[in-house]
C-alpha positions as CSV (number, residue, x, y, z in Angstrom):
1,X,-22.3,-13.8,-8.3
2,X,-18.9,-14.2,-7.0
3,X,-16.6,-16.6,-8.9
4,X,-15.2,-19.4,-7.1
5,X,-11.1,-19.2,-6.1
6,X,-9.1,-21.6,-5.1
7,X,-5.5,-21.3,-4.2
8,X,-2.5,-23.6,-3.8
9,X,0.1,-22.2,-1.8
10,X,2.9,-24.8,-1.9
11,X,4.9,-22.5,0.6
12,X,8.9,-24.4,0.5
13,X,8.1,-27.2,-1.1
14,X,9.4,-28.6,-4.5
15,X,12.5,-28.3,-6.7
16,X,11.7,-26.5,-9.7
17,X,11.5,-29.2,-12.1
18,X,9.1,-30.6,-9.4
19,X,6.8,-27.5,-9.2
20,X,7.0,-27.5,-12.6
21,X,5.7,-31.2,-13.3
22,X,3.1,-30.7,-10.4
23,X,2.0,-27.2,-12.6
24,X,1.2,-29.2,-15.8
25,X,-0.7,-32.2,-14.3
26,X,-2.7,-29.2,-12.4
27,X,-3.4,-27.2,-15.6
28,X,-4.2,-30.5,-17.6
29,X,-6.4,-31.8,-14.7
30,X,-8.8,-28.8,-14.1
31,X,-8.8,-27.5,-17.1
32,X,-12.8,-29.0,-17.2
33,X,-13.5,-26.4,-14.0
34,X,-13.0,-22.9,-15.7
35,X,-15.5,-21.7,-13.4
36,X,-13.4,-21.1,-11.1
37,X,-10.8,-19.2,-10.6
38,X,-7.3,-21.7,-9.9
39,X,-4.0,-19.8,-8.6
40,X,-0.9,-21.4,-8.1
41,X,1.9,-19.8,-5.5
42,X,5.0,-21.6,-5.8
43,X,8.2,-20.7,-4.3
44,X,9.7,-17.6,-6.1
45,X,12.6,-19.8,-8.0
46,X,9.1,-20.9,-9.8
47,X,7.2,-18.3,-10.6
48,X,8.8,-17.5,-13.8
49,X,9.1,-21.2,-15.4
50,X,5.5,-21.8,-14.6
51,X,3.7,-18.9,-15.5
52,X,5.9,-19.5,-18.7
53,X,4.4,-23.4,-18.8
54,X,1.1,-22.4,-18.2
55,X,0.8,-18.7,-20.0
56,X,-2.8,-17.6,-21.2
57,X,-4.4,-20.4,-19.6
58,X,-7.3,-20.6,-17.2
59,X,-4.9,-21.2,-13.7
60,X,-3.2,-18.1,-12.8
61,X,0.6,-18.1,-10.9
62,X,1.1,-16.3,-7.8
63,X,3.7,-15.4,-5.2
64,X,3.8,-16.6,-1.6
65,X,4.8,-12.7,-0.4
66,X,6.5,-9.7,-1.4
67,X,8.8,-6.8,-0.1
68,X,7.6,-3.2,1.0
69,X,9.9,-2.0,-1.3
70,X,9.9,-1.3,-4.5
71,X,13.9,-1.6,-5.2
72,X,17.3,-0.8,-3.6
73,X,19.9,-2.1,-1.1
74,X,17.5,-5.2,0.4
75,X,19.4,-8.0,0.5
76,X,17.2,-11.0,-0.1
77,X,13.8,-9.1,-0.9
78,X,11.8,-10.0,-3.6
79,X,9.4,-6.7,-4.7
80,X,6.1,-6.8,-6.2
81,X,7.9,-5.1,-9.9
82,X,9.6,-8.2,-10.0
83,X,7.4,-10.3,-9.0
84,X,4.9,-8.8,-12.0
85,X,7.6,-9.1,-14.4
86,X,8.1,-12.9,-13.8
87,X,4.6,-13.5,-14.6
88,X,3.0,-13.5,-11.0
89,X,-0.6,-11.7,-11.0
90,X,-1.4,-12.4,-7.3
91,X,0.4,-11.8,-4.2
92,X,-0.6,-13.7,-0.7
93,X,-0.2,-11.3,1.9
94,X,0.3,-11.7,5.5
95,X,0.4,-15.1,6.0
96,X,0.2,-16.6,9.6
97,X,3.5,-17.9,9.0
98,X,5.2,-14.6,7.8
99,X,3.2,-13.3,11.0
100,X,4.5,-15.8,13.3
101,X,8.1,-16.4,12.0
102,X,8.6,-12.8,10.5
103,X,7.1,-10.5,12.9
104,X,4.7,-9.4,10.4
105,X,1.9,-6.9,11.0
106,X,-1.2,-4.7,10.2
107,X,1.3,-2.2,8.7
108,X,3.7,-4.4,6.9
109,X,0.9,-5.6,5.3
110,X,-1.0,-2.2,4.3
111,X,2.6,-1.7,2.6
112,X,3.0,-4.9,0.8
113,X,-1.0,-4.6,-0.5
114,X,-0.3,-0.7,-1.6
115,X,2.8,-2.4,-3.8
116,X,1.2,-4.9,-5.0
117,X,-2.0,-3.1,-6.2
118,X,0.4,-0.1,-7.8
119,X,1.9,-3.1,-9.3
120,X,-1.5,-4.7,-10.3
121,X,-0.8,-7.7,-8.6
122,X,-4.3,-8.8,-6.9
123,X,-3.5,-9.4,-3.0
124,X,-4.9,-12.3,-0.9
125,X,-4.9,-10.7,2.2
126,X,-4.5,-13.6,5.0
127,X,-6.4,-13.1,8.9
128,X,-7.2,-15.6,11.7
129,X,-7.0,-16.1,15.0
130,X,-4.7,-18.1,17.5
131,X,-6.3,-21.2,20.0
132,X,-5.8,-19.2,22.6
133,X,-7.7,-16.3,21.3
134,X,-10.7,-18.7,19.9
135,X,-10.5,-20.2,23.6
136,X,-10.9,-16.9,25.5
137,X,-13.8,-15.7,23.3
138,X,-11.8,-13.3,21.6
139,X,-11.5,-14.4,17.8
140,X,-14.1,-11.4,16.2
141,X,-11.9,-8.7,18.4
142,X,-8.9,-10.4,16.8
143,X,-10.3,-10.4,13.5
144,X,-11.7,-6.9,13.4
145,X,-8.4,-5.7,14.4
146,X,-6.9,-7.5,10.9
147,X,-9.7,-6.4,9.1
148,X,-10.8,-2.9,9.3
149,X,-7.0,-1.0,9.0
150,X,-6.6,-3.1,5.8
151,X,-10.1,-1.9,4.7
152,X,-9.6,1.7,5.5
153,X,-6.1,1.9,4.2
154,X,-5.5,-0.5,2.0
155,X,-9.2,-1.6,0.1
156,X,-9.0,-2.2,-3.4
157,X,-12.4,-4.2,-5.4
158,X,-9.8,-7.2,-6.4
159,X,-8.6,-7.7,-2.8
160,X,-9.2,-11.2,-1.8
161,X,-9.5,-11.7,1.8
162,X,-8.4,-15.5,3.7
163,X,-9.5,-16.5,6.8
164,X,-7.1,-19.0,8.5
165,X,-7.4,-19.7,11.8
166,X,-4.4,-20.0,13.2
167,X,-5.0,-23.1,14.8
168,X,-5.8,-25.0,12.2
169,X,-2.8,-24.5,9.8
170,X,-0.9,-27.8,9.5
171,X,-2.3,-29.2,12.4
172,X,-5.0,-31.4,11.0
173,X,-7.3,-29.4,12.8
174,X,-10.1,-27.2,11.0
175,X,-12.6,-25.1,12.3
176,X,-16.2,-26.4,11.6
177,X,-18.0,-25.3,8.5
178,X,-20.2,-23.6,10.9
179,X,-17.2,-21.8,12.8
180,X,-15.8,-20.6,9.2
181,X,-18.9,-19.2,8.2
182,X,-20.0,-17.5,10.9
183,X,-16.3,-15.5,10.6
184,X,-16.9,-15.6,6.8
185,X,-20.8,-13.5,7.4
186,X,-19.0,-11.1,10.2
187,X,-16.3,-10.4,7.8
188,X,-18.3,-9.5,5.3
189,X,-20.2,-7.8,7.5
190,X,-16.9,-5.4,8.6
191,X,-16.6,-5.0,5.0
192,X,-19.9,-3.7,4.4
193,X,-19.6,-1.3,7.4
194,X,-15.9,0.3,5.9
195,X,-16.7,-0.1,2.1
196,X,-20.1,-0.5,1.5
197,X,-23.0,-2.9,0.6
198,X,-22.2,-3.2,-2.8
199,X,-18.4,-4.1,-2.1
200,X,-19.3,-7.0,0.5
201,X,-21.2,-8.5,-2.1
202,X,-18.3,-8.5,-4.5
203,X,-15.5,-9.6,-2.7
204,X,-14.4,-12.9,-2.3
205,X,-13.5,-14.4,1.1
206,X,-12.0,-17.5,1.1
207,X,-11.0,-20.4,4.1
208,X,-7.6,-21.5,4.4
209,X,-7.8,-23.9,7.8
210,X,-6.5,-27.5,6.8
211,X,-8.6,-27.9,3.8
212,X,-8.7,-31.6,2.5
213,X,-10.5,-33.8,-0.4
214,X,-12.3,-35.4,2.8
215,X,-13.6,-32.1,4.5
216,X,-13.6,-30.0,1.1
217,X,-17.0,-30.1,0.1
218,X,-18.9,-29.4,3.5
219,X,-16.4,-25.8,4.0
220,X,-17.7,-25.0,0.7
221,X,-21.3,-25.3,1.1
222,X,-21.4,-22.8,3.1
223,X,-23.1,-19.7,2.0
224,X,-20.0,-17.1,2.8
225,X,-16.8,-19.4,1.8
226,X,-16.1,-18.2,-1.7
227,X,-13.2,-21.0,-2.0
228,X,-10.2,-22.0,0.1
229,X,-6.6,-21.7,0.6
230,X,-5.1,-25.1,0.2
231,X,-1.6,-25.7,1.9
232,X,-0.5,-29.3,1.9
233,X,-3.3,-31.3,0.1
234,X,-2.7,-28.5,-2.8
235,X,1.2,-30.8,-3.4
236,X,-1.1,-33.7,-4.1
237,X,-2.8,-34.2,-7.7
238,X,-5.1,-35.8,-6.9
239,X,-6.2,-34.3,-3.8
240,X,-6.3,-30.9,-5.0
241,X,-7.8,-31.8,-8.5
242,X,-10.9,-33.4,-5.7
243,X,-10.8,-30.4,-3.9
244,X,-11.3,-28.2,-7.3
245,X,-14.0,-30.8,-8.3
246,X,-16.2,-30.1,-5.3
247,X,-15.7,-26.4,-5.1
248,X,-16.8,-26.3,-8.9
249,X,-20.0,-28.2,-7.8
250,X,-21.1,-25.9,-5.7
251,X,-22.0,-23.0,-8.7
């Protein structure tokens, strides 16, 4: 069976003595759901105070990107050694917002999930489609052509792949339960096609579309939505302890 993820991406929110109180009330509040797996991504000025707050406990630290390179003359890149060495274990990749404002790619991507894997860093490999492509029919063409380069390139067992429709980040919108599954099953699908039966089994695909306390429980239900991707709601204690709740009911 594939164990349950959820992830908080707090993209730039929070000071860091903020981040950090918003760490500990997450750690002490979901500490009754070790079921599942619980990643924080703070900003990087984070990543080293909480994984130091929380060390060898049950939620995990992340990082919100990383750079294609490893070290050198980079002013103002972040690479997946240090990233490691400040206590990060996972790494989201290719974000619709380091797509949209960064001009990020297929093959910025391959790059940054190749650094983080030499640099065992798990990558949460991010894909969706825009409301203009969803409108014109086009999402599954969209979506193979996120997909299958990262799986023929790029696949590792650990990789944890994120649907988020592009449409429904920040918006307030979401995609149906329904919607997300049926991408969830043809994923899984493309996965089974590039890496094998046994691999689409294993890994985990998770939503990431405006997931809420109110809508939490429904997305997970679903028989192909391994977990989410929390954005906003994830800055709210409450909220996100509800959102772990439901996803830990549905073992």
């Amino acid at each position: 069976m594939r164990r349950k993820f959820l992830a908080a991406n707090w993209k730039m929110n929070t000071k860091v003595e903020e981040g950090l109180r918003l760490a500990k009330q997450i750690h002490n509040d979901v500490k009754v759901f070790q079921d599942i797996e619980i990643v924080l991504f703070p900003p990087y000025t984070h990543i080293f105070p909480v994984s130091t707050a929380i060390s060898d406990s049950y939620v995990s630290v992340g990082a919100q990107d990383c750079s294609i390179h490893e070290k050198g003359a980079y002013t103002g890149e972040v690479s997946a050694t240090m990233l490691a060495s400040a206590g990060a274990r996972y790494v989201i990749i290719g974000h619709s917002e380091r797509r949209q404002y960064h001009g990020e790619n297929e093959a910025t991507c391959i790059l940054k999930i190749k650094s983080s894997i030499q640099n065992a860093l798990v990558p949460v490999y991010c894909f969706g489609e825009t409301l203009e492509e969803r409108g014109k029919n086009e999402h599954f063409k969209v979506i193979e052509s996120q997909i299958k380069v990262v799986l023929k390139e790029a696949f590792h067992q650990d990789l944890v792949l994120a649907y988020e429709p592009v449409w429904a980040i920040g918006t307030g919108q979401t995609a149906t339960p329904e919607q997300a599954n049926e991408v969830h099953r043809y994923v899984r699908e493309l996965v089974a096609e590039s890496c094998g039966e046994e691999n689409a089994n294993k890994i985990r695909i998770i939503y990431g579309g405006s997931v809420k306390a109110e809508n939490a429980l429904e997305i997970f239900s679903e028989s192909h939505i391994d977990g989410a991707l929390v954005g906003g709601a994830s800055l709210h204690i409450a909220d996100f302890t509800s959102i772990a709740s439901q996803l830990h009911s549905t073992i």
